[in-house]
PDB file with SEQRES, HELIX, SHEET and CRYST1 records, atoms N, CA, C and O in Angstrom:
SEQRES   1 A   80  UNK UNK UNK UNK UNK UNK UNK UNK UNK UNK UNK UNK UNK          
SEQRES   2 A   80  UNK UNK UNK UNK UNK UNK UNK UNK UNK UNK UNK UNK UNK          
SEQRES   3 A   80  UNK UNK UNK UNK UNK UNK UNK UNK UNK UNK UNK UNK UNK          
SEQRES   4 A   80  UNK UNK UNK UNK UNK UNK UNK UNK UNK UNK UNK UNK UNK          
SEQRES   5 A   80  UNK UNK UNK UNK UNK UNK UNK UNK UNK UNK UNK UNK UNK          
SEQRES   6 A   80  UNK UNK UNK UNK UNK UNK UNK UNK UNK UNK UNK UNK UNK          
SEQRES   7 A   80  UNK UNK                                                      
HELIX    1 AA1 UNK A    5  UNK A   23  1                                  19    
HELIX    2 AA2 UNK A   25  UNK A   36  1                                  12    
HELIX    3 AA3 UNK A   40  UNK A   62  1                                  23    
HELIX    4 AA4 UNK A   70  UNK A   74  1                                   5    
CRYST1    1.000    1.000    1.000  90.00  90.00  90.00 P 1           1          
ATOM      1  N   UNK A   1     271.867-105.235  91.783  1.00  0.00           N  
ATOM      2  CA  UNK A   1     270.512-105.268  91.223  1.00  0.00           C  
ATOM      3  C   UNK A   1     270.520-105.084  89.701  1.00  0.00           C  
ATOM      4  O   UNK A   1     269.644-105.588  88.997  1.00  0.00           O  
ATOM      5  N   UNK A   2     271.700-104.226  89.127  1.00  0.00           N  
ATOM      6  CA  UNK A   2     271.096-104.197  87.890  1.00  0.00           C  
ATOM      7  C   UNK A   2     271.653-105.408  86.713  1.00  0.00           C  
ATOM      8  O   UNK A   2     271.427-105.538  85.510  1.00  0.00           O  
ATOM      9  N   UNK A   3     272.257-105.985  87.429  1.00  0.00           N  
ATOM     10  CA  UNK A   3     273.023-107.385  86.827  1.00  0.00           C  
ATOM     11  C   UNK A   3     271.993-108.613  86.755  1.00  0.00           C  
ATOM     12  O   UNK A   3     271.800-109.247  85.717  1.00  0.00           O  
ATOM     13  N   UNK A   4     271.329-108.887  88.018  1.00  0.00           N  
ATOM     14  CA  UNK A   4     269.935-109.797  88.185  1.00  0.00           C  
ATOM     15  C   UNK A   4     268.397-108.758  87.647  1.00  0.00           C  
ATOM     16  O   UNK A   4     267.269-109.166  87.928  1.00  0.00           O  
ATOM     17  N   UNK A   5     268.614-107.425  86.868  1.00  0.00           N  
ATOM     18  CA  UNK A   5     267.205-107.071  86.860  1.00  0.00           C  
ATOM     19  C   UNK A   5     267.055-107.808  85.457  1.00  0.00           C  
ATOM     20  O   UNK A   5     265.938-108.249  85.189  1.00  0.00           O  
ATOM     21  N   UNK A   6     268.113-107.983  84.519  1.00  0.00           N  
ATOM     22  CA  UNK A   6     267.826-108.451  82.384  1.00  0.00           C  
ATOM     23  C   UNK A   6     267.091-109.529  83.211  1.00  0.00           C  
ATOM     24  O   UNK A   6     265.897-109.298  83.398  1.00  0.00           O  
ATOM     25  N   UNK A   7     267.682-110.871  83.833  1.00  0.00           N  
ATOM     26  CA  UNK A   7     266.962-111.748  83.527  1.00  0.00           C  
ATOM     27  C   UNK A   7     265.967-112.307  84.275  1.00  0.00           C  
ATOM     28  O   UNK A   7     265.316-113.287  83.915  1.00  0.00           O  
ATOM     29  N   UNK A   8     265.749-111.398  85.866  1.00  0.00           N  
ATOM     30  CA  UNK A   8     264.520-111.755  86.636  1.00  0.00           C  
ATOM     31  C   UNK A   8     263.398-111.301  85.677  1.00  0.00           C  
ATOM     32  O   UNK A   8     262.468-112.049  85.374  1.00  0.00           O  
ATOM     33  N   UNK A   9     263.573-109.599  85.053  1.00  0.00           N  
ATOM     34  CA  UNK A   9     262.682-109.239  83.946  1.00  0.00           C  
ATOM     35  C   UNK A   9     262.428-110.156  82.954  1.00  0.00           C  
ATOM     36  O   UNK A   9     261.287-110.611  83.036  1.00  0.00           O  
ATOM     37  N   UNK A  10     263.098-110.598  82.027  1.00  0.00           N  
ATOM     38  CA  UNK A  10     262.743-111.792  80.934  1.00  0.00           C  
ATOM     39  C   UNK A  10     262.265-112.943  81.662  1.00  0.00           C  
ATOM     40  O   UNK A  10     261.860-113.831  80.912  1.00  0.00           O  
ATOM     41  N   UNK A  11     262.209-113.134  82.578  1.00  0.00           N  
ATOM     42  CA  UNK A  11     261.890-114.198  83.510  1.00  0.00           C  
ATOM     43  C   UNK A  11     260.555-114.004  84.010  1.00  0.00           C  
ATOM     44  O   UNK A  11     259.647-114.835  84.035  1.00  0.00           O  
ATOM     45  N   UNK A  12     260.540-112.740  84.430  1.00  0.00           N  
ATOM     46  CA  UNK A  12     258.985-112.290  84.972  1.00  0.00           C  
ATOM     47  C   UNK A  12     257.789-111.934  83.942  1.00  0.00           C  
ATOM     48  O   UNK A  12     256.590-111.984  84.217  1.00  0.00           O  
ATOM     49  N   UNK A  13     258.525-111.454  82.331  1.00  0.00           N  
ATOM     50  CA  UNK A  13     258.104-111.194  81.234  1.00  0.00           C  
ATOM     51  C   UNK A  13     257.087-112.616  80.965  1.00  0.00           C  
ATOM     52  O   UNK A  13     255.865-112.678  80.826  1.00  0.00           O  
ATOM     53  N   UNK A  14     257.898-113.457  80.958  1.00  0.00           N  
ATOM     54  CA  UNK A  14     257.480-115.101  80.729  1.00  0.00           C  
ATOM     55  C   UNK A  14     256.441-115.502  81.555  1.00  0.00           C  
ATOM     56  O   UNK A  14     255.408-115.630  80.899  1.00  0.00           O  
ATOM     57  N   UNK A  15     256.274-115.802  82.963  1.00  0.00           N  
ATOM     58  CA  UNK A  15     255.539-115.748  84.084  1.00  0.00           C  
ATOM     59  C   UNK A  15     254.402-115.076  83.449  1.00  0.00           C  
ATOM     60  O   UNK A  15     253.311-115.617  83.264  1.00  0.00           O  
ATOM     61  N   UNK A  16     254.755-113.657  83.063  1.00  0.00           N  
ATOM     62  CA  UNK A  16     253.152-112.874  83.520  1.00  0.00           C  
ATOM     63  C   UNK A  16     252.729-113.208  82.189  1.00  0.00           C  
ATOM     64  O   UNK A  16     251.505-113.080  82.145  1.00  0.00           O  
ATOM     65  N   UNK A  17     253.286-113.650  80.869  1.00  0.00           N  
ATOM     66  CA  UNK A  17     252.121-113.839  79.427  1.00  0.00           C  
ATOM     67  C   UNK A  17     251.902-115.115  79.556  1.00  0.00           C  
ATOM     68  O   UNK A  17     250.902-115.589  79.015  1.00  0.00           O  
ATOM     69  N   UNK A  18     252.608-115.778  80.149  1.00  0.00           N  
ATOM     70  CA  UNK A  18     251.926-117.702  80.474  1.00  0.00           C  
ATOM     71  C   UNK A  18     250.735-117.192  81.454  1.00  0.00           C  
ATOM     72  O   UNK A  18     249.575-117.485  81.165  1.00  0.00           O  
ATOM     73  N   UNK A  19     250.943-116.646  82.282  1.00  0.00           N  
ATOM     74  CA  UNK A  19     249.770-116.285  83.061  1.00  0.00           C  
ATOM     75  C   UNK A  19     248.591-115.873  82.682  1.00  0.00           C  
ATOM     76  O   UNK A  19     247.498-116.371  82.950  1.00  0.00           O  
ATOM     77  N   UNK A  20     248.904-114.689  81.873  1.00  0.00           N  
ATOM     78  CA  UNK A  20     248.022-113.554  81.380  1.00  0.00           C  
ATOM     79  C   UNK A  20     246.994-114.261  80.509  1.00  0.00           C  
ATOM     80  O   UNK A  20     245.765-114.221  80.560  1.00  0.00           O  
ATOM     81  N   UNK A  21     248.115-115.156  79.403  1.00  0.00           N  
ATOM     82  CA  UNK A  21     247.197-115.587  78.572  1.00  0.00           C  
ATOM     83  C   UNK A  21     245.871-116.354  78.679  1.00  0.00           C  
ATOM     84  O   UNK A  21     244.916-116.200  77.917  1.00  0.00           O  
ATOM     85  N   UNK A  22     245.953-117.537  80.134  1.00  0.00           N  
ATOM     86  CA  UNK A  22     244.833-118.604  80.352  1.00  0.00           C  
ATOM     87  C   UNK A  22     244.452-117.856  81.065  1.00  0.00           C  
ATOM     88  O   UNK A  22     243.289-117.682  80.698  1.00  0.00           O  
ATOM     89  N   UNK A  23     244.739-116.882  82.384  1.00  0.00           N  
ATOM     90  CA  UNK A  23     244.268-116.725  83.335  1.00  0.00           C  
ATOM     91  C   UNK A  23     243.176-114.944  83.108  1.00  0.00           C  
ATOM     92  O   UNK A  23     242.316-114.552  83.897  1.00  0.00           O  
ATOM     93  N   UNK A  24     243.582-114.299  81.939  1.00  0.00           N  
ATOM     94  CA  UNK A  24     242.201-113.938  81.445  1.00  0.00           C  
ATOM     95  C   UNK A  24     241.462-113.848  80.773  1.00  0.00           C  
ATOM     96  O   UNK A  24     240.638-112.938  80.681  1.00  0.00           O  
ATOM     97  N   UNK A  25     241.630-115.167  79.874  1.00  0.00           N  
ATOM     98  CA  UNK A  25     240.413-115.640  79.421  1.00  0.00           C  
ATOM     99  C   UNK A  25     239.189-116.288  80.816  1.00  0.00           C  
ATOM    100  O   UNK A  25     237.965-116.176  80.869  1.00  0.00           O  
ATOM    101  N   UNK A  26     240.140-116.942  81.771  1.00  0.00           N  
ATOM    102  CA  UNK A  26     238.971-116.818  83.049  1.00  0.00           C  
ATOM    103  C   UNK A  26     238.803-115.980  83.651  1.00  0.00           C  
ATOM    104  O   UNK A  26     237.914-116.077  84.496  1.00  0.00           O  
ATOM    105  N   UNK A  27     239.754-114.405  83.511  1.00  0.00           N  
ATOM    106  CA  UNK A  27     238.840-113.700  84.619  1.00  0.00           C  
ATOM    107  C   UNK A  27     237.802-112.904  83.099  1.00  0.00           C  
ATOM    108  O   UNK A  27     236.861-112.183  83.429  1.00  0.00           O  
ATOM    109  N   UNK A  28     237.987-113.047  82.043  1.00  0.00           N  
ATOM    110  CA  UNK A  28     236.539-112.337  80.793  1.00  0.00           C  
ATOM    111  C   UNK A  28     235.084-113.101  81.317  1.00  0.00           C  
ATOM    112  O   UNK A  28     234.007-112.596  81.632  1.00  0.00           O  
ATOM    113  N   UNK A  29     235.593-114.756  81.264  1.00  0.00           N  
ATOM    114  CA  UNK A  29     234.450-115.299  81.131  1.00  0.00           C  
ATOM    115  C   UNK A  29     233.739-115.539  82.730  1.00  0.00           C  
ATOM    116  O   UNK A  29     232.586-115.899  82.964  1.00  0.00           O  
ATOM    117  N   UNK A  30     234.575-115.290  83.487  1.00  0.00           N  
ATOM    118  CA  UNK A  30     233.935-115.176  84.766  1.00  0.00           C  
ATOM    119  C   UNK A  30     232.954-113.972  85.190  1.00  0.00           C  
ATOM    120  O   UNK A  30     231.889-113.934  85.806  1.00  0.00           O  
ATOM    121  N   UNK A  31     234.129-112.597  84.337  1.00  0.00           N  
ATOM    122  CA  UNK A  31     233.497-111.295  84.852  1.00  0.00           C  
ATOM    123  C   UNK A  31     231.880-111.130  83.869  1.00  0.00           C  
ATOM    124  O   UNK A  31     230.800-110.661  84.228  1.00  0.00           O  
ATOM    125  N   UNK A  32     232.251-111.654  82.717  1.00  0.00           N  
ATOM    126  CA  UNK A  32     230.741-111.580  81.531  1.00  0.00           C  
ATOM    127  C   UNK A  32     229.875-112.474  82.465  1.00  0.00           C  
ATOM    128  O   UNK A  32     229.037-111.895  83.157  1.00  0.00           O  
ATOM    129  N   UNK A  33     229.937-113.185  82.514  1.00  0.00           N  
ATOM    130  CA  UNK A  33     229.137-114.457  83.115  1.00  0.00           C  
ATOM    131  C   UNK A  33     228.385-113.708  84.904  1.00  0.00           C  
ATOM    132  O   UNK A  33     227.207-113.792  85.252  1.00  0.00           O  
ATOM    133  N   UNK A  34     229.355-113.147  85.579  1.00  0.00           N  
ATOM    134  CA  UNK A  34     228.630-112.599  86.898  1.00  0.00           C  
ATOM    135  C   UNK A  34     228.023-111.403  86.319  1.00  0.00           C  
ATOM    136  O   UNK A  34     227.010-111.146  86.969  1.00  0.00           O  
ATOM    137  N   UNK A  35     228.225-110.472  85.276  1.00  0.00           N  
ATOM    138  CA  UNK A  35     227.548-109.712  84.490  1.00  0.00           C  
ATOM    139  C   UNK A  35     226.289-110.079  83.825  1.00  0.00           C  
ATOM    140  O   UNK A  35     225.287-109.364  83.823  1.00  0.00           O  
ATOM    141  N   UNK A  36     226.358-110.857  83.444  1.00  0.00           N  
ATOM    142  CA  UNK A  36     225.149-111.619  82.807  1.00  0.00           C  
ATOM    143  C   UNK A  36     224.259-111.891  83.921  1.00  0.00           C  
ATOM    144  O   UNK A  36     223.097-111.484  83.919  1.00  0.00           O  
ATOM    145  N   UNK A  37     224.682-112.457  84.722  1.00  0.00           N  
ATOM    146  CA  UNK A  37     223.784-113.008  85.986  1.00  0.00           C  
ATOM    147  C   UNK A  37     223.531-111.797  86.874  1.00  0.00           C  
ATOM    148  O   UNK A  37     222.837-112.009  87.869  1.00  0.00           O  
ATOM    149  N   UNK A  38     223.994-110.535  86.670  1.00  0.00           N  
ATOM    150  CA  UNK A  38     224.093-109.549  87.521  1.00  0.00           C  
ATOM    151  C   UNK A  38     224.130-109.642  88.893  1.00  0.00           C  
ATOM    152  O   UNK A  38     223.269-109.357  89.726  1.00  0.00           O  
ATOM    153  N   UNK A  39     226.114-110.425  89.109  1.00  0.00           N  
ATOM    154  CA  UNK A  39     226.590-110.223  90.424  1.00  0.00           C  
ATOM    155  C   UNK A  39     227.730-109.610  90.578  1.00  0.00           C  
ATOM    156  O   UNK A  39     228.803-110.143  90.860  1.00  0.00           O  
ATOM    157  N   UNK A  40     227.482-108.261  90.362  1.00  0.00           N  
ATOM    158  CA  UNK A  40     229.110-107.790  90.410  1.00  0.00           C  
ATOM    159  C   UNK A  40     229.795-107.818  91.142  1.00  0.00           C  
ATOM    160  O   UNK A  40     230.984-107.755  90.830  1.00  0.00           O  
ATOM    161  N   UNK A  41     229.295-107.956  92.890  1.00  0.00           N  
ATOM    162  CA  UNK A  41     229.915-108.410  94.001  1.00  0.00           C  
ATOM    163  C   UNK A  41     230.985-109.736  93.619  1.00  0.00           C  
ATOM    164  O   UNK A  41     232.162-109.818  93.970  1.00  0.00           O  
ATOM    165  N   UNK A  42     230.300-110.617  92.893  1.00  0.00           N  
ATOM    166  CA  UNK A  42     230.884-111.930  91.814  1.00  0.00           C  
ATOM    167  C   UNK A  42     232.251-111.891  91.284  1.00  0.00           C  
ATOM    168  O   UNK A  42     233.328-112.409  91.582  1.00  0.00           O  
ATOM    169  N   UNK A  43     231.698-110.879  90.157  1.00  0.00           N  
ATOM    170  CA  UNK A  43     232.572-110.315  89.196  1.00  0.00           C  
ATOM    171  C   UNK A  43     233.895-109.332  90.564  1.00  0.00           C  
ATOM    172  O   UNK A  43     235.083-109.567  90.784  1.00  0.00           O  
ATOM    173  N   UNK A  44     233.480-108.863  90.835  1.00  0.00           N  
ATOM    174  CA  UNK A  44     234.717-108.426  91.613  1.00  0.00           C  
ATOM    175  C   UNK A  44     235.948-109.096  92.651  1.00  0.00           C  
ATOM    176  O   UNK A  44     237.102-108.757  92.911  1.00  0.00           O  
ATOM    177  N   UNK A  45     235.002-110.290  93.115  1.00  0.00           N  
ATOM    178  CA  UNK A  45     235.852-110.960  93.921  1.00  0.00           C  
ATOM    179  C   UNK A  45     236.697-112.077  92.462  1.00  0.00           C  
ATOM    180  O   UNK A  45     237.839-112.538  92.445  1.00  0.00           O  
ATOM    181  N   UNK A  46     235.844-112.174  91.650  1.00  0.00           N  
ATOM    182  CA  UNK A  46     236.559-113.633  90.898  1.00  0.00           C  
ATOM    183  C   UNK A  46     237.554-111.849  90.308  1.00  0.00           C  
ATOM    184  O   UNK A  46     238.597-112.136  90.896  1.00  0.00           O  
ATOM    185  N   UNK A  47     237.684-111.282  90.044  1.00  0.00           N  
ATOM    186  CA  UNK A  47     238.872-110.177  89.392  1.00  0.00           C  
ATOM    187  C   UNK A  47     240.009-110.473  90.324  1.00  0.00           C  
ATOM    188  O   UNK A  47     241.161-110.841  90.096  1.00  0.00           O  
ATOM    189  N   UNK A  48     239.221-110.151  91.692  1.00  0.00           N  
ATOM    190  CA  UNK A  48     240.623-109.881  92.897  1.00  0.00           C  
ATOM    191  C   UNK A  48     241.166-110.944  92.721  1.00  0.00           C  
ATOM    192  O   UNK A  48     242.255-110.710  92.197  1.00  0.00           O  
ATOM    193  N   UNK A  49     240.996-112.188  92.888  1.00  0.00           N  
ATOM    194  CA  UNK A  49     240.909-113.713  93.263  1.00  0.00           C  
ATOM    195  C   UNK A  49     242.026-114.143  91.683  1.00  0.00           C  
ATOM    196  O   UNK A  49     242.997-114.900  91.701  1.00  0.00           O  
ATOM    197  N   UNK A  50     241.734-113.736  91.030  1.00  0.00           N  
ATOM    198  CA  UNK A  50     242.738-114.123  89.900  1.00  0.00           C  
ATOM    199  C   UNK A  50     243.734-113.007  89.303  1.00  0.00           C  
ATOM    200  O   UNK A  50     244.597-113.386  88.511  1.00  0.00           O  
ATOM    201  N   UNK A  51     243.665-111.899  89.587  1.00  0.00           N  
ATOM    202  CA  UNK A  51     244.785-110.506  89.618  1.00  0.00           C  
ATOM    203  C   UNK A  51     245.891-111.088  91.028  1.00  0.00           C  
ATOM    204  O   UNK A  51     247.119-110.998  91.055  1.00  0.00           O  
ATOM    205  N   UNK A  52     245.057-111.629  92.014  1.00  0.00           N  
ATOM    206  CA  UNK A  52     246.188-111.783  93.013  1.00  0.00           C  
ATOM    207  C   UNK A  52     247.000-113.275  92.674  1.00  0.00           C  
ATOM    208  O   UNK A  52     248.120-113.609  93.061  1.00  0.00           O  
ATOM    209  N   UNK A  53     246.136-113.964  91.907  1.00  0.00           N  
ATOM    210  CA  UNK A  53     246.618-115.204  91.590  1.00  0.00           C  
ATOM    211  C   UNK A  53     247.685-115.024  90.601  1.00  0.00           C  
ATOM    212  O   UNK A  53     248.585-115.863  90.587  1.00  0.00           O  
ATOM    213  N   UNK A  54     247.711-114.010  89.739  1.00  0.00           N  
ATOM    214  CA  UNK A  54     248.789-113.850  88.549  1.00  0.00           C  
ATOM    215  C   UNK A  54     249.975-112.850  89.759  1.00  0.00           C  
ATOM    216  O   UNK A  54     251.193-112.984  89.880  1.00  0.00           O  
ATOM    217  N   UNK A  55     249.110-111.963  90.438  1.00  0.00           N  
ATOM    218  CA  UNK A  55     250.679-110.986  91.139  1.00  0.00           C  
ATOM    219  C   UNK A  55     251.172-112.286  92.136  1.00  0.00           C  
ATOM    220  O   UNK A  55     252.247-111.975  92.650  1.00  0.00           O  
ATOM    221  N   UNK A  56     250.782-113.470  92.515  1.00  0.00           N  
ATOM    222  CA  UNK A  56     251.385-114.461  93.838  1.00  0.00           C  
ATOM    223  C   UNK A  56     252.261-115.066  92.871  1.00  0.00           C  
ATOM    224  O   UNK A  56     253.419-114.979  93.281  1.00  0.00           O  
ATOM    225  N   UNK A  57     252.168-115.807  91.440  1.00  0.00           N  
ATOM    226  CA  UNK A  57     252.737-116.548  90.824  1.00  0.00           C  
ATOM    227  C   UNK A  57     253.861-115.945  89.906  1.00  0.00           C  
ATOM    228  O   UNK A  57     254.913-116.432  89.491  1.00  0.00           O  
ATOM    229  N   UNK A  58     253.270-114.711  89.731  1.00  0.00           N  
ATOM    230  CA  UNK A  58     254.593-113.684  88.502  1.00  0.00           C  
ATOM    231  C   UNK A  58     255.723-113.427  90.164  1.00  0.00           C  
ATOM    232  O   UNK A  58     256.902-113.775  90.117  1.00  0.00           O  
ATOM    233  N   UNK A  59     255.151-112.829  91.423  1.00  0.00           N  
ATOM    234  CA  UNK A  59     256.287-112.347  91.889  1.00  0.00           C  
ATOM    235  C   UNK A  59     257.057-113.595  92.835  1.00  0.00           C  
ATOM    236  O   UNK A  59     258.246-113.725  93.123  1.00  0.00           O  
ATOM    237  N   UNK A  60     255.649-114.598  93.247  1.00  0.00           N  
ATOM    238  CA  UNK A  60     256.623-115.942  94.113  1.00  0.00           C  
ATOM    239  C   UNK A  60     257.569-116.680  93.080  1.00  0.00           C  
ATOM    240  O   UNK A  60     258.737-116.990  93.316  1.00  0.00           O  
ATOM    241  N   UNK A  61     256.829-116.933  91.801  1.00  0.00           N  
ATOM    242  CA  UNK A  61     258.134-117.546  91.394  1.00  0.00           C  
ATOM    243  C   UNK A  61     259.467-116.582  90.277  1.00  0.00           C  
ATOM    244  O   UNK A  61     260.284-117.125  89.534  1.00  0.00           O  
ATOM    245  N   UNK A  62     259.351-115.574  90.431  1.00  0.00           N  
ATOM    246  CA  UNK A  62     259.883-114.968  89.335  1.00  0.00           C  
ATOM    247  C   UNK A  62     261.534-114.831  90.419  1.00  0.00           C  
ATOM    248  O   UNK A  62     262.589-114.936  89.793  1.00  0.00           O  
ATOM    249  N   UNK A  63     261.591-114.652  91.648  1.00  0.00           N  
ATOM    250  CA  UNK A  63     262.799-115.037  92.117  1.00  0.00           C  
ATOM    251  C   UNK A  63     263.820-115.919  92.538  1.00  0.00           C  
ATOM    252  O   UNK A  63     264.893-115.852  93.137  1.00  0.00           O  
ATOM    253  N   UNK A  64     262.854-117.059  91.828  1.00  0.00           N  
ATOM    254  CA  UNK A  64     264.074-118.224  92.197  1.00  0.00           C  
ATOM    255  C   UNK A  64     265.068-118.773  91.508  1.00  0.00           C  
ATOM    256  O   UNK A  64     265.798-119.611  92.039  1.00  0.00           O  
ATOM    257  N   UNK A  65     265.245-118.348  90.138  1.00  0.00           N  
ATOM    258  CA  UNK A  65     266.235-118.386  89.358  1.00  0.00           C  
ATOM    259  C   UNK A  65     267.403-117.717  90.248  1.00  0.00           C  
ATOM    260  O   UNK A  65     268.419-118.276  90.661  1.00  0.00           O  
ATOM    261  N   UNK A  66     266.985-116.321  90.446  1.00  0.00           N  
ATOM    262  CA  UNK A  66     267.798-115.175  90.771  1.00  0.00           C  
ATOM    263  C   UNK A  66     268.283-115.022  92.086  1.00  0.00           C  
ATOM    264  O   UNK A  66     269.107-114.267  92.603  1.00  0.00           O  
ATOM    265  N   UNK A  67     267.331-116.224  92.622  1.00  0.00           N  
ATOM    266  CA  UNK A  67     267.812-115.780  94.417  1.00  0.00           C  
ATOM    267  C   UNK A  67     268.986-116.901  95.209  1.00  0.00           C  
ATOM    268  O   UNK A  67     269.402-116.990  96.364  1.00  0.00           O  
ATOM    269  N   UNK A  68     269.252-117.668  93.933  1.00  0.00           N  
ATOM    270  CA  UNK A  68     270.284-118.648  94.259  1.00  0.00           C  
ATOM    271  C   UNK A  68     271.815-117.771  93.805  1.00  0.00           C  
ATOM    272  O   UNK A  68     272.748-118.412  94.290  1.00  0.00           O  
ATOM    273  N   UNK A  69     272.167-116.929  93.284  1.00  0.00           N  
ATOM    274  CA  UNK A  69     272.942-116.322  92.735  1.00  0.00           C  
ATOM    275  C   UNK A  69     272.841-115.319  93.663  1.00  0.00           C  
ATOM    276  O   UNK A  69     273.591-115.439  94.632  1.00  0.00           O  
ATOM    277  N   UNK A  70     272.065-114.289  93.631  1.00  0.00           N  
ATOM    278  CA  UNK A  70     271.843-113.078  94.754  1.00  0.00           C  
ATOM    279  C   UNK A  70     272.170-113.704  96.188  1.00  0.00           C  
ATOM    280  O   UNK A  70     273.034-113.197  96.904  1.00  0.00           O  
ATOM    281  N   UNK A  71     271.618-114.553  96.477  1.00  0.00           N  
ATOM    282  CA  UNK A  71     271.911-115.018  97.815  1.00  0.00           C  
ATOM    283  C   UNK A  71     273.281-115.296  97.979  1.00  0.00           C  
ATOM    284  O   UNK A  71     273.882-114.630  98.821  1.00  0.00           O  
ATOM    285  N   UNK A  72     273.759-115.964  97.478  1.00  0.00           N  
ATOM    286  CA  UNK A  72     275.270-116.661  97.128  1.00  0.00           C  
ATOM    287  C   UNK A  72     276.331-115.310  96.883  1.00  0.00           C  
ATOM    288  O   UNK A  72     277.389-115.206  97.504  1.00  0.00           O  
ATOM    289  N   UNK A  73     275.924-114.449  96.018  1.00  0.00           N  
ATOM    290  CA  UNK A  73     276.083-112.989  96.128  1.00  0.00           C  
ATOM    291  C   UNK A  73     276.852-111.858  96.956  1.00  0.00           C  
ATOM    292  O   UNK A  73     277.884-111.194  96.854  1.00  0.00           O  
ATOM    293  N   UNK A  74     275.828-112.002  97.787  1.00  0.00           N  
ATOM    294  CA  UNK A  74     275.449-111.434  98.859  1.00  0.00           C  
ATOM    295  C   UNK A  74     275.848-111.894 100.125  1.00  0.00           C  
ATOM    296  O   UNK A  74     276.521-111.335 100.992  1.00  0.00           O  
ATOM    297  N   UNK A  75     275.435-112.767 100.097  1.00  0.00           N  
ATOM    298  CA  UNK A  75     275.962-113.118 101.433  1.00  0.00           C  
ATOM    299  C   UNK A  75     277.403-113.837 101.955  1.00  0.00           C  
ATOM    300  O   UNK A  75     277.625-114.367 103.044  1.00  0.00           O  
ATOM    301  N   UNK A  76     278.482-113.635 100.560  1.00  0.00           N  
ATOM    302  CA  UNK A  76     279.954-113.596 100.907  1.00  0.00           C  
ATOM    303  C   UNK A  76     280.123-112.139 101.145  1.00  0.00           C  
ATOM    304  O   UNK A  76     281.188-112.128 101.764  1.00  0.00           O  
ATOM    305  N   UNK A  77     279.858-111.288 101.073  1.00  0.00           N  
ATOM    306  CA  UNK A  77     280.387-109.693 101.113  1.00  0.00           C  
ATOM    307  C   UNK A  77     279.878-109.455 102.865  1.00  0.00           C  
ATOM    308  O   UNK A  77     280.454-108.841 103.763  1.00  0.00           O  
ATOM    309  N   UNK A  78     278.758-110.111 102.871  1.00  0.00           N  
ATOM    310  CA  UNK A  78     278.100-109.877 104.872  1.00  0.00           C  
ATOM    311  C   UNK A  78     278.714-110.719 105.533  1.00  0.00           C  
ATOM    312  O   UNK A  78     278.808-110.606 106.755  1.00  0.00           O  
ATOM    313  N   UNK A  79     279.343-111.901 104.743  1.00  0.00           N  
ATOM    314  CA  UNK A  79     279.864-112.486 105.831  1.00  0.00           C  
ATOM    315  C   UNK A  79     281.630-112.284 106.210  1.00  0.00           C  
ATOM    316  O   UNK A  79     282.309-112.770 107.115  1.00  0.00           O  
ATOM    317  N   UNK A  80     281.976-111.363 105.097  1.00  0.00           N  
ATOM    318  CA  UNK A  80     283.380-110.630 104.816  1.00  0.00           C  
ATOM    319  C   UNK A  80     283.088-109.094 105.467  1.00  0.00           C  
ATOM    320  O   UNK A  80     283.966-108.232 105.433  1.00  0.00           O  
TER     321      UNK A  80                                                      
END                                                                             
């Protein structure tokens, strides 16, 4: 693990500010906007709805660099 953590981290680093950057400027203008309209029920689901959209995309793809190596890894020592 601590050999695959430098570059899944710089890897996941990348993921989450490509993310971060577009994806909250839509959850500001979503959450102002159901604010404005006063639906915070709104505003809360569009939060969940794009917090889970950045944690599905930072953690689904942040292992596939790493899981061709880890796997490959790993699974000569289980099968030894």
């Amino acid at each position: 693990p601590v050999a695959i953590f430098p570059d899944s981290l710089i890897y996941l680093e990348a993921v989450h500010f490509r993310n971060a950057a577009f994806l909250l400027v839509l959850e500001y203008n979503s959450i102002f906007f159901n604010r404005y309209l006063g639906w915070t029920a709104g505003s809360m689901i569009a939060h969940d709805k794009i917090l889970g959209t950045m944690i599905t995309s930072a953690v689904g793809r942040q292992p596939l660099p790493s899981r061709l190596s880890s796997s490959q890894a790993s699974s000569s020592p289980a099968s030894a």
